[in-house]
Legacy VTK file of the C-alpha trace (Angstrom):
# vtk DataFile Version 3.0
C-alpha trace
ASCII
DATASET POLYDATA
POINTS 60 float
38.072 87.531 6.007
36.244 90.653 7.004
34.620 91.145 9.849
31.630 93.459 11.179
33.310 95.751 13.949
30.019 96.423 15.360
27.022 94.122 15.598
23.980 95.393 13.924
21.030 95.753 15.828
17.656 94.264 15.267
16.048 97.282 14.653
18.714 98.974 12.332
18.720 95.707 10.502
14.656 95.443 9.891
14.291 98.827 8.951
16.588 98.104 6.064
15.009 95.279 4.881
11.332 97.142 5.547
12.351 98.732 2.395
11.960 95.898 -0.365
8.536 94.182 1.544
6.510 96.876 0.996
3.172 97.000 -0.657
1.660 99.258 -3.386
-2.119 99.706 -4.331
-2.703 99.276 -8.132
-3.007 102.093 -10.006
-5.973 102.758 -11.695
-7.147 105.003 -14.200
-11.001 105.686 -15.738
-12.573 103.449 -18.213
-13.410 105.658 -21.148
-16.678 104.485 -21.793
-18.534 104.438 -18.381
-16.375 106.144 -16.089
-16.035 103.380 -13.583
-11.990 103.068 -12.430
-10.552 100.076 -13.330
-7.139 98.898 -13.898
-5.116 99.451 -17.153
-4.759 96.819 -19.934
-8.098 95.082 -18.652
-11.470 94.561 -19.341
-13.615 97.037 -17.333
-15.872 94.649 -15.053
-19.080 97.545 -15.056
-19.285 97.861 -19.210
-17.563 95.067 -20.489
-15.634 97.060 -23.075
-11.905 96.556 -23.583
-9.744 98.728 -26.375
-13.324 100.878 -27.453
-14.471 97.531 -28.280
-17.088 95.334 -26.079
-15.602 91.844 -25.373
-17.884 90.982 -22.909
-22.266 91.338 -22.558
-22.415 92.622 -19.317
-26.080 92.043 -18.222
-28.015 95.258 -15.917
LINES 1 61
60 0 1 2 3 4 5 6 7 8 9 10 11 12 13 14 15 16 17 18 19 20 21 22 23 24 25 26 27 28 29 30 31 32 33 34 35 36 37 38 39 40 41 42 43 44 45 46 47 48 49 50 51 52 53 54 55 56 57 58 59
């Protein structure tokens, strides 16, 4: 069976797995009716409009 020659050391071994836990922010992009960002494929909470179509009354 192999063997590791050297032991790895507890920093060399959480910077590797550092890597993989990492978070990213959700991209998002401009609704095209009122401007507001909000997240693609959803409903845009500020106008209620989804596809150019409104799915939701969004009361003032």
């Amino acid at each position: 069976m192999a063997v590791p020659a050297r032991r790895v050391s507890k920093a060399r071994r959480d910077k590797r797995r550092a890597n993989t836990w990492t978070l990213t922010a959700p991209t998002l992009e401009k609704c095209p009716k009122c401007g507001e960002l909000k997240r693609s494929h959803r409903l845009c909470s500020a106008c209620g409009y989804y596809n150019g179509r409104e799915v939701v009354k969004v009361e003032d």
